[in-house]
C-alpha positions in Angstrom: 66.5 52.0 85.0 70.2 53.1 84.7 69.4 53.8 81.0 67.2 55.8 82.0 68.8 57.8 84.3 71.6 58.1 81.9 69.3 60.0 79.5 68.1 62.1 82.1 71.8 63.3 83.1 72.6 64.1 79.6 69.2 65.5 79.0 70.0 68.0 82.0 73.7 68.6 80.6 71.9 69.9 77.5 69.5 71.5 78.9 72.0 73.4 81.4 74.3 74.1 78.1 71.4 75.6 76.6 70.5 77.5 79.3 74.2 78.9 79.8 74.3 79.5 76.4 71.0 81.5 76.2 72.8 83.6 79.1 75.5 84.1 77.3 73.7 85.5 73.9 72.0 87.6 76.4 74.7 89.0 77.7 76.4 90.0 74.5 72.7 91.7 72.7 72.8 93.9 76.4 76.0 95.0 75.0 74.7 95.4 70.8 77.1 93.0 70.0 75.7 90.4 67.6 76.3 86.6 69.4 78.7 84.9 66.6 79.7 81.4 67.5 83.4 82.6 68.0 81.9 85.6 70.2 79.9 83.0 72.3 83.2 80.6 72.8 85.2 83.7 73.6 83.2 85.0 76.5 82.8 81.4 77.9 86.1 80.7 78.0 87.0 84.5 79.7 84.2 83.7 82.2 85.5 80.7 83.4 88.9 81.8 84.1 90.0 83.0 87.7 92.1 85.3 86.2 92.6 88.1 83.4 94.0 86.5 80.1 95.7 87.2 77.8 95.2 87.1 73.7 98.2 84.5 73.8 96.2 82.4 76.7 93.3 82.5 74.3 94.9 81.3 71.7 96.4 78.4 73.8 92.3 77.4 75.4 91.1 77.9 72.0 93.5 76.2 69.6 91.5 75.8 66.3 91.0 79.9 66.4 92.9 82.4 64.4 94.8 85.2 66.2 93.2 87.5 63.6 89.6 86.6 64.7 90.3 86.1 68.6 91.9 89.8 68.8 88.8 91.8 66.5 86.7 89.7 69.0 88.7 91.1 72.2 88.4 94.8 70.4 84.9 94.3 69.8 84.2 93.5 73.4 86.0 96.1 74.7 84.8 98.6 72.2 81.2 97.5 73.7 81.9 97.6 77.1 81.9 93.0 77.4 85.9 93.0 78.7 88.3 95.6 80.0 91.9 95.9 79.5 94.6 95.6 82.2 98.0 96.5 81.9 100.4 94.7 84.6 104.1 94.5 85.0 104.0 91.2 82.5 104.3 93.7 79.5 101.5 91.6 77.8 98.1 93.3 77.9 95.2 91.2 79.7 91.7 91.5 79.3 88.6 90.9 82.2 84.9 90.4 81.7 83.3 93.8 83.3 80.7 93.0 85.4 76.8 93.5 83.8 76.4 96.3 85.9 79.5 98.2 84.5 79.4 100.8 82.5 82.8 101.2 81.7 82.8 104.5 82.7 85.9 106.6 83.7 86.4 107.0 86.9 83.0 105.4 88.4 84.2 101.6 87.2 87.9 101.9 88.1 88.6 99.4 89.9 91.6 97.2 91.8 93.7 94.5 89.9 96.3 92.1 91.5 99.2 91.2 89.2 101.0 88.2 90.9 105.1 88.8 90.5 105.5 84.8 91.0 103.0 83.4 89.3 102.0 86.4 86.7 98.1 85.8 87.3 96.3 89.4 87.2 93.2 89.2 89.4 90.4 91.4 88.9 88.6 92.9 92.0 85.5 95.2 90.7 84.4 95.4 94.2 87.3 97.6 95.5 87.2 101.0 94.0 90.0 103.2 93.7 89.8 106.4 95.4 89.1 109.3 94.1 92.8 111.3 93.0 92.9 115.5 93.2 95.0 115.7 89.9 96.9 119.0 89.5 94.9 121.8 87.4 94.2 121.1 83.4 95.0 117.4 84.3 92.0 115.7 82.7 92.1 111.7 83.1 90.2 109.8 80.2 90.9 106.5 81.6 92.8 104.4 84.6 94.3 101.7 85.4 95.1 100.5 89.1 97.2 97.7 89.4 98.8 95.9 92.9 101.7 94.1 92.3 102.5 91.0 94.8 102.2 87.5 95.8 98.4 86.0 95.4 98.1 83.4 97.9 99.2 80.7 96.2 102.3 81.6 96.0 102.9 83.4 98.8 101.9 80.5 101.2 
C-alpha cells in the first residue's frame, strides 16, 4: 500500500509539472515567442521569485546557463511584452513578469515598484497605477518608470 501511494505522489508531481509546464508554453505562444527549453526555465524561475531580478540573479539560480543566452532571452521577453524592465537606485537593471493582461502599453500599464534601500529587493505592484502627469507642452513620454524607494517590511520591522 505505501508503494502505492508512493507512485501515486510522484505520478501527481508529474502530472502537476506537466500541467505547469503546459501553462508556461502557453503563456509564451500568447506572447509569439516560440517555448525553447531555456525560454521555459527562464520564466519559471522569474515567476517564482517575490521580487524583480536581475540578469546577475539569473545567472546565480540558473548556473549551467550562459550570460549570452540568459540576456537575448530577457530581450526577447521584453521585446514581446513576457517581462518589463525596472530601473531602481541599485544601478543594475531588474526585470518583472507583466501580468497576462498587460499590454505593455505606455502610460495604461505603468505601474508602482518598491526598491528596498536595506535589503535592495525591487517589488513589483501592477495593481497600483501611477497617476496620470500634465507634462509641459511638446513633452511626449514614450515610456515610465515609477519607483518608491524605502524599507519593505522585512527590514523595516
Amino acid at each position: 500500500m505505501e508503494v502505492s501511494a508512493g507512485i501515486m505522489k510522484r505520478t501527481t508531481t508529474l502530472s502537476d509539472q506537466m500541467q505547469k509546464d503546459n501553462n508556461l508554453e502557453q503563456r509564451l505562444q500568447a506572447r509569439h515567442v516560440q517555448p525553447t527549453a531555456m525560454r521555459l526555465l527562464v520564466l519559471d524561475c522569474m515567476i517564482r521569485q517575490k521580487a524583480a531580478v536581475s540578469l546577475s540573479d539569473l545567472e546565480n539560480r540558473l548556473p549551467r546557463s550562459d550570460r549570452t543566452t540568459l540576456y537575448r532571452t530577457l530581450k526577447t521577453f521584453e521585446e514581446k511584452g513576457v517581462i518589463h524592465q525596472i530601473h531602481d537606485d541599485s544601478g543594475t537593471v531588474k526585470y518583472a513578469v507583466c501580468p497576462e493582461d498587460c499590454s505593455c502599453s505606455y502610460p495604461n500599464d505603468l505601474h508602482v515598484h518598491f526598491y528596498c534601500s536595506s535589503c535592495e529587493k525591487t517589488n513589483c505592484f501592477p495593481h497600483l497605477s501611477v497617476p496620470d502627469f500634465d507634462l509641459p507642452d511638446n513633452f511626449r513620454p514614450v515610456s515610465g518608470n515609477f519607483v518608491i524607494n524605502g524599507l519593505c517590511p522585512s527590514c523595516s520591522g
